[in-house]
N, C-alpha and C positions, 0 to 999 in steps of 0.2 A: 656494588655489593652493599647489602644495608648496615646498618651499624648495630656492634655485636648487640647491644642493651634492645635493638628492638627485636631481633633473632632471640631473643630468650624472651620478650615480651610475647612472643606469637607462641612461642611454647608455655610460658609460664607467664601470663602477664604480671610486670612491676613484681620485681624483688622484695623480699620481706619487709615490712615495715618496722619501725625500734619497738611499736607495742606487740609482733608476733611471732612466735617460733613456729618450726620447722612444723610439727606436727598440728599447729594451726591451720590447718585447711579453710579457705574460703568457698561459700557454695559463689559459684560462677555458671549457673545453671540457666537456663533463657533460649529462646529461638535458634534454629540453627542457619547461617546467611548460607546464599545459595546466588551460584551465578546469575539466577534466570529466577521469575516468579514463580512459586510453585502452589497447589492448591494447599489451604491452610485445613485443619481440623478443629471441629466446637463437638465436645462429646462425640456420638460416633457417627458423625457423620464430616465428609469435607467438600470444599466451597471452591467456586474459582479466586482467583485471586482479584478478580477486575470488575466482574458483574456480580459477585456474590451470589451468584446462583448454586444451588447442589450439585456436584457431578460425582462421577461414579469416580474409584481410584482403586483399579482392580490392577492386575498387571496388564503391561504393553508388552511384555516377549513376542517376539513374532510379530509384530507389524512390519507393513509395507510399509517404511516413513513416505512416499512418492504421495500418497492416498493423505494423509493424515491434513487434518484442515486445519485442526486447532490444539493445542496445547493441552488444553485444560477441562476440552469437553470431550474427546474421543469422539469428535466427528472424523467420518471417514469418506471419501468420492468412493462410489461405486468400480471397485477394479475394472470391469469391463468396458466405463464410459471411461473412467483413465487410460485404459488401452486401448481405445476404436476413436476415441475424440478428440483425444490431448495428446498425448506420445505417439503413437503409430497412426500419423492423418495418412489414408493412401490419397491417390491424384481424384477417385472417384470420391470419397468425402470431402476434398476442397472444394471439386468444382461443385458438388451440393448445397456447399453450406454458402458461398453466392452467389449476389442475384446482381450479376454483372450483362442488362440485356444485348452491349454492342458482340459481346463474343459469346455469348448463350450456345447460339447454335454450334458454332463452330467445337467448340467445346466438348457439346455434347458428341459430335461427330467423331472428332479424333478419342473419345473413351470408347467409343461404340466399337470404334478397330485397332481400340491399343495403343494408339499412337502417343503415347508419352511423354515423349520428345516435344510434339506438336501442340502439348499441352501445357510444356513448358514455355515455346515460342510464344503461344497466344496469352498467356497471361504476364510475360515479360513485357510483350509490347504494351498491354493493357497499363501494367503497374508501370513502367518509363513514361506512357503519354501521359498519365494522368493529369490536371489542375491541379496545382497544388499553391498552397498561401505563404509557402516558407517561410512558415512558424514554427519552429522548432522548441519541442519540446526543453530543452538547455543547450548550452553554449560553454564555453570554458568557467572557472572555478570562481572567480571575476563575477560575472554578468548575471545580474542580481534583476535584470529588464525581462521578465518572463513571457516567450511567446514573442519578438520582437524578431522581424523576417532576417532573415541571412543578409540582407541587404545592409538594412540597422547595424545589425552586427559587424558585418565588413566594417563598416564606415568607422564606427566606433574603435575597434582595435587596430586601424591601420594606422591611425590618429595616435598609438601607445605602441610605440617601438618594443619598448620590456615586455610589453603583454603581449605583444605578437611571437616576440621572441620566447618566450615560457612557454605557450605554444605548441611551438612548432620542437623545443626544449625537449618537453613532455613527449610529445609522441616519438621522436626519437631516443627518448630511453625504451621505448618498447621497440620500436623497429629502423629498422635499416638495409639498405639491398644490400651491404657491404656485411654485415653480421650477423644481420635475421633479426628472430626476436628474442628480447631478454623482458623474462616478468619477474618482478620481486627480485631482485638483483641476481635472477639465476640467469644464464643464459641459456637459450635453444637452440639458436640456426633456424633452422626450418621446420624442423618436428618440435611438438609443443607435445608435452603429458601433462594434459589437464586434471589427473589424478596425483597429481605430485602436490606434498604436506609445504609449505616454505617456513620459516621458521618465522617471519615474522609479518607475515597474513593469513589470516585463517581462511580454509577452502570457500566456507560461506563469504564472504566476501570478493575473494577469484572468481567466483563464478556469478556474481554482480555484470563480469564484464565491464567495471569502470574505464580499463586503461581504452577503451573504443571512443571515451567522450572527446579527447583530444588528439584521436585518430581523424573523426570528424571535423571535428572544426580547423585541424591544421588541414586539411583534404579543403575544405571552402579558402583557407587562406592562401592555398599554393595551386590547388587543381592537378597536385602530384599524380600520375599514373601506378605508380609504385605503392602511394599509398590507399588505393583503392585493391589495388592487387594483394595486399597484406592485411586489407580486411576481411576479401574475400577468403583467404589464407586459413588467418583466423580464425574465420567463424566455423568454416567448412571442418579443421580440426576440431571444434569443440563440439559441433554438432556431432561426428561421425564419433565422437569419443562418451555420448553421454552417457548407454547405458555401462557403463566398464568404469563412470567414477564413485568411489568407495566413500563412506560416512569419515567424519573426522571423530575423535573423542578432544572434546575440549574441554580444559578443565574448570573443576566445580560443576560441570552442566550433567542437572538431572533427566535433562528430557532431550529426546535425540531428534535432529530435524534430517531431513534429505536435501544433501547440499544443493543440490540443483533445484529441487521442484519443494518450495516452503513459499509463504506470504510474502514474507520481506524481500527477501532473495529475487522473485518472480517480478513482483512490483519493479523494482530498480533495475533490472535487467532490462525487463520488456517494451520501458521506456526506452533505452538506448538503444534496442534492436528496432524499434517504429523510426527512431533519428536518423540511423545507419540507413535502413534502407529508403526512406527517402532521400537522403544525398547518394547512394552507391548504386542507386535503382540501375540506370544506364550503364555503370560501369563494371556489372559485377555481368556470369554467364547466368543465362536463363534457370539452369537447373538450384542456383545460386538461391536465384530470386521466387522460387520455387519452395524451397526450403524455410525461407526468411518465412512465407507467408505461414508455411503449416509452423512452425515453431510458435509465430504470434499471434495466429488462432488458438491453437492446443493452450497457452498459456494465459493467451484470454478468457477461457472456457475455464481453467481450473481457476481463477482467479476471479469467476463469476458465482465458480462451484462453493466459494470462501465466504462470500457476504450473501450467498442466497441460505445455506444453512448451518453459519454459524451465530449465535448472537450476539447482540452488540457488546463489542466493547471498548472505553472511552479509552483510547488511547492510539499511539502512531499507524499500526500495522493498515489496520481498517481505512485508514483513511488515504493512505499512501492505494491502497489496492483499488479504492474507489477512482482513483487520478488515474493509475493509469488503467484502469476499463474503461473509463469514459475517454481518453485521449484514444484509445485504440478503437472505438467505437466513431469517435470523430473523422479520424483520420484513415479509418476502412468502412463507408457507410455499405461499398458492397457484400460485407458480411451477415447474412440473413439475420444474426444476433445480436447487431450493432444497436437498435433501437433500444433492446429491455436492455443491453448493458449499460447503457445511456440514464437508462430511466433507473435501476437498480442504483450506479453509481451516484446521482443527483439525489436518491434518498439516505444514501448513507451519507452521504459530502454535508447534508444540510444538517444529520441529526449532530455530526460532529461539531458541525460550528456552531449551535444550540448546545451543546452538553461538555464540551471539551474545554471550552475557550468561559471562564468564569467570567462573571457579570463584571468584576473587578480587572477584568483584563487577564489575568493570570492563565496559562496553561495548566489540563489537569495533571500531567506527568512530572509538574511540578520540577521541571531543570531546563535551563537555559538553551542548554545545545538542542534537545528536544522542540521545545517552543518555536528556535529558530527555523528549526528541518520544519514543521509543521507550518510557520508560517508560509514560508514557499512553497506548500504543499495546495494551503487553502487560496494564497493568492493567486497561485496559476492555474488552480483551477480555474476560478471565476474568468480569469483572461482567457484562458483557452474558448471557454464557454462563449465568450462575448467576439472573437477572433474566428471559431470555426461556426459559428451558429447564430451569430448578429445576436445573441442572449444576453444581455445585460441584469436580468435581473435580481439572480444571486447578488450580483456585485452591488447594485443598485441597493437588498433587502440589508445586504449584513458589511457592508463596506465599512459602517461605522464602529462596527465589534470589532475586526480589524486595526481599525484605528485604536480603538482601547485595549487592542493585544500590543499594538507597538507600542502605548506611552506605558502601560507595565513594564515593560523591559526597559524603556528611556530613564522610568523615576528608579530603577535599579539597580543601573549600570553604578561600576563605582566610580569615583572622582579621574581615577587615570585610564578611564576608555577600556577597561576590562570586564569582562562579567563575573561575576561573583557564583563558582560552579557548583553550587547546592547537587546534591546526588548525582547520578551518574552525567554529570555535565564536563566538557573539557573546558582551560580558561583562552579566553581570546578577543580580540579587540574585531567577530567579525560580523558581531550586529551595529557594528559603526555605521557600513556601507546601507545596510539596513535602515537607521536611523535618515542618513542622505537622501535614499531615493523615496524613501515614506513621505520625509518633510517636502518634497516637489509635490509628490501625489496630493497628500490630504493639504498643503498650505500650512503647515504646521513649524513656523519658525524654532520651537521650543525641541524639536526632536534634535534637529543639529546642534540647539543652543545649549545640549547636558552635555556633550561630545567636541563641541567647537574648539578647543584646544587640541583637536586632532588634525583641525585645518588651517591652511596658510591665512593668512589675513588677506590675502587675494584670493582665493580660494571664498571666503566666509564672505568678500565686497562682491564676486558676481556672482550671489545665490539671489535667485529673483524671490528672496522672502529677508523679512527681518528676523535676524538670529538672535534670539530672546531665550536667557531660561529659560526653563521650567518655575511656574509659578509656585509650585508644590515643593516641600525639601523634604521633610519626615512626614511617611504616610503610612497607614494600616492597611490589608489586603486581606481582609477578610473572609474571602474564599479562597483565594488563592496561600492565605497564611504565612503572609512572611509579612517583616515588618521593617521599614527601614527610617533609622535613626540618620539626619545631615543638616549639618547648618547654614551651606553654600551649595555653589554649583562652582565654584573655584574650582580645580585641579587639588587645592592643598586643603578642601574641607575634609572637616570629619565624618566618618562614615561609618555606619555599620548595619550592619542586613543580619535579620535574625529568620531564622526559622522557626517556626510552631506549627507542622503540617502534622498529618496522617501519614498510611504507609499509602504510595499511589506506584502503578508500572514503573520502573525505575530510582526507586526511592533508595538511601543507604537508612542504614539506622543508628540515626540519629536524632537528637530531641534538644529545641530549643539551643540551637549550636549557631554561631556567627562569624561574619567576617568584620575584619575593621578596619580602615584606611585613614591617614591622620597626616598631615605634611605632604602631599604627593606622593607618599610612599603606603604599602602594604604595611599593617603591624600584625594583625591575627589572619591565616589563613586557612580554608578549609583544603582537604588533601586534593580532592577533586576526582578526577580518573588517571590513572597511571600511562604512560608512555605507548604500551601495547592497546591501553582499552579494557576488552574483557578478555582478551587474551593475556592480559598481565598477571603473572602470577601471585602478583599481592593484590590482586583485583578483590577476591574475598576474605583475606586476611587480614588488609588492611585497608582498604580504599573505602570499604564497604563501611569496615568495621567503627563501632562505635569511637575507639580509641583514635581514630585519624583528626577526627573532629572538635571543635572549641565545644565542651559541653562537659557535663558533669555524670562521670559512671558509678553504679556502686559495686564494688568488689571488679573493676572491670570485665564483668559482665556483660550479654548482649539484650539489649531492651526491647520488648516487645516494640512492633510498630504497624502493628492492622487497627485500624480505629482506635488508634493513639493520637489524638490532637490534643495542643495545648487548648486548657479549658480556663475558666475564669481569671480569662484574660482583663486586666488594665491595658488602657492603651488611650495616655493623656500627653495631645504634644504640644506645648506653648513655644513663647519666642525665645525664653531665654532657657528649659529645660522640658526635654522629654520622658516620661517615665513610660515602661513596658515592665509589663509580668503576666507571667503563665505558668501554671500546673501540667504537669504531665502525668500517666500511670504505666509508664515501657514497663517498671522496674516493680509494680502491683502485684503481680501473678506471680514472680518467682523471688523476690525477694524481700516482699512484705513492705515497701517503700513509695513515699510518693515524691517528687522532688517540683518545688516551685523558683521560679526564677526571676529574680529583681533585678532593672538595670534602670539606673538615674543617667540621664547625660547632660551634662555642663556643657552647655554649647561652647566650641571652640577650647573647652578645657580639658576634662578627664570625662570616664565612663564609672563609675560604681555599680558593679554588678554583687548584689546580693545570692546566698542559694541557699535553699533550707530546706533539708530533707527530712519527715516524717515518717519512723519505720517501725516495726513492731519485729525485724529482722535479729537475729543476732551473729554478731563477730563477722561486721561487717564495716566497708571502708568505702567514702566518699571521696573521689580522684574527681578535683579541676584539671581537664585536657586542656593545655593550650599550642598551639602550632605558629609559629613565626619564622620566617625568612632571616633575621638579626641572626646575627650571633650575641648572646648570651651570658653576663658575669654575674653573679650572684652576690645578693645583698644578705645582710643578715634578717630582712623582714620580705623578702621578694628578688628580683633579679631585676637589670639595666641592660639594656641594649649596647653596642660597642659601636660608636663611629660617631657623626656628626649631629644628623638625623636620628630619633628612634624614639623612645618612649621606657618608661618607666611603669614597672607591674608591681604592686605591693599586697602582702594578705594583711590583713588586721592584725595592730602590732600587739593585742593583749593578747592573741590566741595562735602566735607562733610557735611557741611552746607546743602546741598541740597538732601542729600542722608539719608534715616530712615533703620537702621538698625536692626533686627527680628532674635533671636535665639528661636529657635523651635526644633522639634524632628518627624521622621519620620520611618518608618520601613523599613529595608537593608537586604537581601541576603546576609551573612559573609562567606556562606559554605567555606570552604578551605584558608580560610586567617589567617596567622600565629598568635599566641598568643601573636607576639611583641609589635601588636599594644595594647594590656593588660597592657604588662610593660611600655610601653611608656607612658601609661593617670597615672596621680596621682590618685591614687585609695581611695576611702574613706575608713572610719575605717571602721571595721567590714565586709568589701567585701571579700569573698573568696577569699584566699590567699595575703591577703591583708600583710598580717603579712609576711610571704616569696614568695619571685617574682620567684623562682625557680620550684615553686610549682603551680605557677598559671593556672586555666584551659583554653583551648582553646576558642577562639571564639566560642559562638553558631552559630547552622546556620540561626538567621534572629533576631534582636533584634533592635531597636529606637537607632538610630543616628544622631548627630547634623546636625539641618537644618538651614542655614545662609540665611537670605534674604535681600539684600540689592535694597533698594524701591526707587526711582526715579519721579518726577513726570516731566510729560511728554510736551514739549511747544508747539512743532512744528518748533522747530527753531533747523539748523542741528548742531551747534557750542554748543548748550546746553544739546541735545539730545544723552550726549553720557555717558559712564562712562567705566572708565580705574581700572583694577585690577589687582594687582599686590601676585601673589604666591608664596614666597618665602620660599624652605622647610632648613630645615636643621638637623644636624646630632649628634648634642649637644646643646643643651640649656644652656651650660657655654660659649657659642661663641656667643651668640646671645643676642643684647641691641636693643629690637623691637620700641624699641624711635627713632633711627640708621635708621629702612629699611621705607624708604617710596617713594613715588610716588605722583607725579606733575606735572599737566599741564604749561606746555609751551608754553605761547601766542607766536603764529605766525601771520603776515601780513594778510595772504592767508586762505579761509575756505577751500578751497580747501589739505592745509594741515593739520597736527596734529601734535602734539610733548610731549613726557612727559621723566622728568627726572627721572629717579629710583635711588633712595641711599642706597646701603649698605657699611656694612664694608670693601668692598675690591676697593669700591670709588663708581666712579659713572658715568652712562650710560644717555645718548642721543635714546631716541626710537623714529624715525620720522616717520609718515606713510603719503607720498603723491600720485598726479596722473601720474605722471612719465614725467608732465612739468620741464623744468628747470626752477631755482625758487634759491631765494637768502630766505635761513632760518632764522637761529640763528646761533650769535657767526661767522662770519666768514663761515659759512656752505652754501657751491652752491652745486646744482645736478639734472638731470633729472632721477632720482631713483625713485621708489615705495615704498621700505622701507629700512632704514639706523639704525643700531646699533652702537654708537660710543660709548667706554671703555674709561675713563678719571680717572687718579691719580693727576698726576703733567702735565703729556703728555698723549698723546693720545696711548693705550697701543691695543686698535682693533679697526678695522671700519669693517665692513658687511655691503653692500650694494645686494640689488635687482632691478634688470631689468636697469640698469646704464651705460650710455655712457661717462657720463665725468660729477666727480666730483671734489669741494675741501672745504678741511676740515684745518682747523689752524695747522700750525706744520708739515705739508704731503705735498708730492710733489702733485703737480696735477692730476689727471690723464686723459685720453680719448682713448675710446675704438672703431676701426670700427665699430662694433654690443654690441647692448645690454645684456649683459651679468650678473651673479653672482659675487660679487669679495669681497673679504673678503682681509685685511691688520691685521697682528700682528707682534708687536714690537717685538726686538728679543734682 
């Protein structure tokens, strides 16, 4: 159950603040989130959401969803060819549509007198003898080797006891002669209602047909008779049951799909029905194998009907549709349509990896879990290609893009082997294995060497490469638009990943929002995807929502996010200090405001994030969102984390006063984050393992974490409109006197500049941020710099400056430079 304060945030975000009464209404006016991408409006006309093209936005009452191609353009399959081609194949349109010449005649013979039966016989025998390469499409959840024969595969898993056993595990939660079948923890017996709602699978997903993947492979691992017979079972049920299953209403979703017959659905199905019947060809009955075919024609055909007339658009669906028509095309050449689906598929497959996969390595759907599904999308393509067709050449043109889609995710991972789940991403440790078998492929010591703290030191000694960081720590992504701030590849460096994108297929809305990781432990994190997914019921009220996110709302409000990218970006990273800033305009259109965002990082020390919003709005309020795992004490200038490990958050001490500060709780995505973060929070009595820390359980995967909001009200005046935060983690709580770390503005002459002092125990720093005029400071401080870090004990012990021609600081020689340059000074 969520906690009460955020059940009143989703109705009324953030309780009144000391400057507002009751009848003070906030406008809170902005886009409205929606499960699914819907077409946007400019004036009066509206757009797809993907290819920005016009489409019409009349009503759909009364559609056939069975027909419908696409979301967004009201493309339709012709009923007739959806009913004579794709749903309803009789025995006479199978045997037309191949060109199978050992059984031709025969064929033709038994339709000429009916014989049905005899056309079932003859095309069983056909499909049983067949040659085949025993490459299989996929293999259990593991097996990251794509296309690698049954053989490969035996050898591999019999070598892993646990892996054999999950298994063989898995398919036995779906079947048993002793029980029958149970799916989604319902049980059947022997009759299965494939129209039945489960509470916590969605239909679109059941009819995926996943629970088959480890039908099959425990079937190659055991050669069960039983388990062949509960395929055949299976399928013959869901077949006989297709036209009688009903639509789901799922919530938030504005546009309705046909659970059975949609792109995605189709795609991932049709692969594991090509799997199935190559391993069950022999053991299922003719009439069986008969069925299989017309299901994987008809489905092939509609999924030819998808990318022949819908248009491109850069994201999953298309490309997933293109894998398996070509796979289905590969592996039934006697289908007279196999060729152009071949050749359709291979034009769509290539514009993707040209248009999807950024020069920067980056995905465009812009989220990790995505990126990963795509990767083993586009790499088994290419394998498949090279495996059924001796084709190398895809793999040969773009292997190398490839490459620079995995070291995107390598330089992003964070310190403790997690991914960092920017928009609709879940978090997990499962582009590790990704990492593994990349580094064999390309030679690439550095991909295992971000993640090497995942492997045994025997493990890391027989990897036939040397396991080398990454040479790169803090890097900009330019197209791809995030940015990630580190100063190691340690486990316990600092980390942070920012976001600056646009809105892209999957996007939440959010702006310039980040994660941060400090000690081996998580300190800011983003909410992620909920427990369900999109079936989660705070999928759109909160997952989405701006509020889940490290980022700055006005009036918490929802900010636009259709070509909304951070704009006049800095982005200067030296050795001993990083600066990043961007502008955003979500909050432009409905609230009169623009909000930019500074963040200084003190390598291995604190973060300084600056924010300063510009608005022409009134009776309006700036909220710092922050999300952390810790639990939470408050200071009179900011809050401290509670336990051994944690970090220290401070706002700027002269403008507390002006600042209301909100401890709250919200629900997080923990999957795969270590149970340090357990021992680090002071734990109450009687919490599990409260009593021994040695014993303690793991993170769950999604549980209420501290939500910090610090509230602002807003003038219109740019010198007041701003607030300065200071991150400060550390690594013992016996070194740290949070009275010691603070943070304060520094009146300057100039609005034009800024200034704040940071104090901690190892002294204390100068943060400037100006416009790159030369300009007499504070103290003795000239520069035509953008931003200056000066380290002060008794002397000046570092200076870092950005974009600087000639400055001078107390104590330092002068300096001046022909061009504008980075330049960093440490005392020696």
């Amino acid at each position: 159950m969520m906690h009460t304060m955020f059940i009143l945030l989703v109705l009324f975000p953030i309780t009144l603040s000391f400057h507002e009464t009751a009848s003070d209404e906030k406008d809170r006016s902005g886009p409205t989130i929606r499960l699914q991408s819907t077409v946007y409006q400019v004036g009066g006309k509206w757009y797809c959401p993907l290819c920005r093209q016009e489409v019409p936005n009349g009503s759909r009452a009364g559609w056939d969803h069975k027909l419908a191609l696409s979301e967004w353009h009201d493309v339709l399959i012709e009923k007739s060819y959806f009913e004579k081609k794709i749903r309803y194949i009789t025995d006479e349109e199978l045997v037309h549509s191949l060109a199978a010449p050992s059984i031709a005649g025969d064929l033709r013979e038994a339709l000429s007198t009916r014989q049905y039966d005899r056309v079932s016989d003859l095309l069983h025998r056909y499909v049983a003898g067949k040659e085949d390469n025993g490459r299989l499409s996929t293999y259990d959840s593991q097996n990251k080797k794509f296309f690698i024969t049954t053989d490969e595969f035996l050898n591999e898993v019999r070598s892993d006891t646990a892996r054999t056993q999950a298994i063989i595990s898995s398919a036995e939660q779906v079947y048993t002669p002793e029980k029958g079948f149970t799916l989604y923890g319902v049980h059947w017996g022997k009759k299965i209602d494939f129209n039945h709602s489960y509470p916590n699978a969605s239909k679109y997903g059941v009819h995926y047909l996943s629970f088959l993947g480890d039908q099959i492979t425990s079937f190659l691992l055991r050669r069960d008779p039983a388990t062949a017979a509960a395929f055949e079972s299976i399928f013959n049920q869901w077949y006989d049951q297709l036209d009688s299953i009903q639509g789901e209403l799922v919530r938030n979703q504005t546009t309705a799909y046909d659970v059975v017959w949609y792109e995605l659905g189709l795609a991932n199905r049709t692969q594991r029905l090509i799997d199935a019947q190559r391993v069950f060809a022999r053991h299922v009955s003719p009439e069986t194998n008969k069925r299989l075919l017309k299901i994987i024609l008809g489905s092939s055909r509609w999924l030819d009907q998808c990318l022949a007339k819908t248009p491109f658009h850069p994201y999953n669906w298309q490309t997933h549709t293109a894998m398996t028509l070509s796979y289905a095309a590969l592996v039934y050449p006697e289908f007279r349509e196999s060729e152009s689906w071949l050749d359709r598929g291979r034009k769509t497959m290539v514009r993707h990896l040209e248009e999807d996969i950024f020069d920067d390595g980056g995905y465009v759907e812009r989220t990790p879990s995505y990126a990963e599904y795509m990767f083993t999308v586009f790499y088994r393509y290419m394998m498949m290609l090279q495996h059924f067709r001796n084709d190398p050449s895809l793999k040969d043109k773009y292997l190398a893009r490839l490459e620079k889609y995995i070291e995107f995710f390598v330089l992003t991972n964070t310190p403790v082997g997690v991914n960092a789940p920017f928009n609709d991403a879940g978090r997990g440790r499962g582009l590790v294995r990704v990492f593994k078998e990349m580094a064999d492929f390309f030679n690439r010591g550095d991909f295992v060497g971000a993640v090497r703290h995942e492997f045994s030191a025997e493990a890391i000694a027989s990897m036939p490469f040397k396991v080398t960081p990454p040479a790169t720590t803090s890097v900009d992504f330019p197209h791809s638009q995030f940015v990630v701030m580190r100063d190691s590849w340690e486990p316990e460096s600092y980390f942070l990943m920012l976001n600056y994108g646009e809105w892209q297929n999957h996007s939440h809305y959010d702006h310039l929002d980040f994660e941060i990781y400090a000690n081996g432990i998580p300190i800011a994190l983003d909410a992620g995807l909920g427990k369900l997914g999109y079936l989660d019921s705070l999928h759109v009220s909160w997952f989405k929502h701006p509020l889940s996110h490290n980022m700055v709302t006005i009036n918490q409000a929802v900010p636009e996010k259709m070509n909304m990218r951070g704009y006049d970006k800095v982005w200067s990273p030296m050795a001993q200090t990083d600066v990043f800033a961007a502008t955003h305009d979500g909050y432009l259109k409905y609230q009169k405001a623009k909000h930019r965002r500074h963040i200084v990082f003190a390598k291995g020390h604190y973060w300084l994030i600056i924010d300063e919003v510009a608005t022409t709005g009134r009776n309006q309020d700036m909220d710092f969102n922050f999300h952390t795992p810790f639990a939470m004490v408050e200071l009179p200038d900011g809050f401290i984390s509670r336990g051994e490990k944690g970090f220290v958050i401070k706002q700027d001490r002269s403008d507390v006063r002006n600042i209301q500060r909100v401890r709250s709780a919200g629900m997080a995505d923990l999957n795969g984050l270590p149970n340090e973060i357990r021992r680090a929070v002071a734990l109450p009595a009687g919490f599990p393992g409260s009593g021994n820390l040695n014993k303690l359980p793991d993170e769950p995967s999604h549980r209420e974490i501290d939500w910090l909001i610090f509230k602002k009200r807003l003038t219109g005046s740019p010198r007041a409109d701003r607030m300065a935060t200071l991150i400060y983690p550390f690594a013992s709580s016996k070194e740290v006197d949070p009275a010691r770390i603070t943070v304060e503005r520094v009146d300057l002459p100039a609005d034009s500049a800024v200034a704040y002092r940071v104090t901690t125990a190892k002294g204390q720093d100068l943060v400037i941020v100006s416009d790159g005029s030369y300009r007499k400071f504070t103290d003795g401080i000239e520069g035509d710099f953008t931003y200056a870090r000066i380290s002060m004990t008794d002397k000046v012990e570092y200076a870092g400056f950005t974009g600087v021609s000639r400055y001078k600081v107390p104590g330092l020689a002068p300096q001046t430079f022909p061009t504008r340059r980075n330049y960093e000074y440490q005392r020696r």
